[in-house]
C-alpha positions in Angstrom: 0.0 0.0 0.0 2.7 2.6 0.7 4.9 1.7 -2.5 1.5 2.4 -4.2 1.0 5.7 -2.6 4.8 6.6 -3.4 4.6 5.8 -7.0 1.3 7.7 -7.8 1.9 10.7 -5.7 0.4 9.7 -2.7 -2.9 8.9 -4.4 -4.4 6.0 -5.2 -6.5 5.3 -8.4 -9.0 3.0 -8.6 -7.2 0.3 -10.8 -4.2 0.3 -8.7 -5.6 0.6 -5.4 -6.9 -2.3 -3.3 -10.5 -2.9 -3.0 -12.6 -2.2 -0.3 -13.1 -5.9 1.0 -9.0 -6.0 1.2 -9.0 -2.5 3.1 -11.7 -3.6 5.4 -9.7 -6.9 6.6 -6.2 -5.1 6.5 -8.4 -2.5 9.4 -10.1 -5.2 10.9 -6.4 -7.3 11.5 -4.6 -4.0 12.3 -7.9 -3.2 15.0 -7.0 -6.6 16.3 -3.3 -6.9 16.6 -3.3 -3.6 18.4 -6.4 -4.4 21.0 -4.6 -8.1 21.7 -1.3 -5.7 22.2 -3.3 -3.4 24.4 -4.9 -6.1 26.4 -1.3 -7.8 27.0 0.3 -4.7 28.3 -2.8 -4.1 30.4 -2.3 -7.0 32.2 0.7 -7.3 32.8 0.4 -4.2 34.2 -2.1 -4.9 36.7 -0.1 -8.0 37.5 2.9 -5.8 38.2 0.7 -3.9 40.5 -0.9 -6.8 42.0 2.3 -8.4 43.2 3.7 -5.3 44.5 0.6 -4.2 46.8 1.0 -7.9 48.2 4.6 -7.5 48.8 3.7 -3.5 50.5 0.9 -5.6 52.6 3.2 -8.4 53.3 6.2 -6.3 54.3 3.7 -4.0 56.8 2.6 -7.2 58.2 6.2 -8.2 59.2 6.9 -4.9 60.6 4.1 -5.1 62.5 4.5 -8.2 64.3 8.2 -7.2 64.9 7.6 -4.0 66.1 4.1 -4.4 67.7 5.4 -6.1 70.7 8.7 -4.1 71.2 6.3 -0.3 71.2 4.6 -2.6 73.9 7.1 -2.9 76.0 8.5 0.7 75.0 4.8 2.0 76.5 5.4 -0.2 80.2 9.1 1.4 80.3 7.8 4.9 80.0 4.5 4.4 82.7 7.4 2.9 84.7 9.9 5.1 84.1 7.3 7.9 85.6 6.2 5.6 88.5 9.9 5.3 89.5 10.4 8.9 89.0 7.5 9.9 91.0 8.9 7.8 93.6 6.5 4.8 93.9 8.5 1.6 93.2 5.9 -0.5 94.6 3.2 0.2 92.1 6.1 -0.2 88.9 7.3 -3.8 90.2 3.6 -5.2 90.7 3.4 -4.0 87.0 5.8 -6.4 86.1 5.0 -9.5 88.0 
């Protein structure tokens, strides 16, 4: 089709052209190839994304349990910490039996 356009000028006649059916299927393959291209990268895509919001979850879930339990014991230093400061032992040891 382009060697036909370049040798006429960038026209095409109607005895050198290619029919309409031929047109209409070269459109309809084109159309296709490029939606099936478009649907490929699309997913893959959205499995890119997928797999990296489970990793993000995954990775915050980790932290969590790791770190959950130390800001715990972070939180009975400090109230203990002020008891002792406050000058009332008594009430920080029964905190920890």
């Amino acid at each position: 089709m382009i060697a036909i356009l370049a040798a006429t000028g960038g026209t095409t006649s109607s005895s050198q052209g290619i029919s309409a059916p031929t047109a209409t299927i070269i459109s309809a393959v084109i159309a296709l190839v490029t939606a099936g291209i478009v649907s490929l990268v699309t997913n893959a895509l959205t499995h890119k994304r997928e797999r990296n919001t489970y990793r993000r979850e995954l990775n915050l879930k980790r932290l969590n349990e790791l770190y959950g339990p130390l800001k715990l014991l972070l939180d009975q230093n400090k109230v203990l910490s002020a008891q002792l400061k406050e000058g009332r032992p008594e009430i920080g040891i029964s905190l920890i039996m």
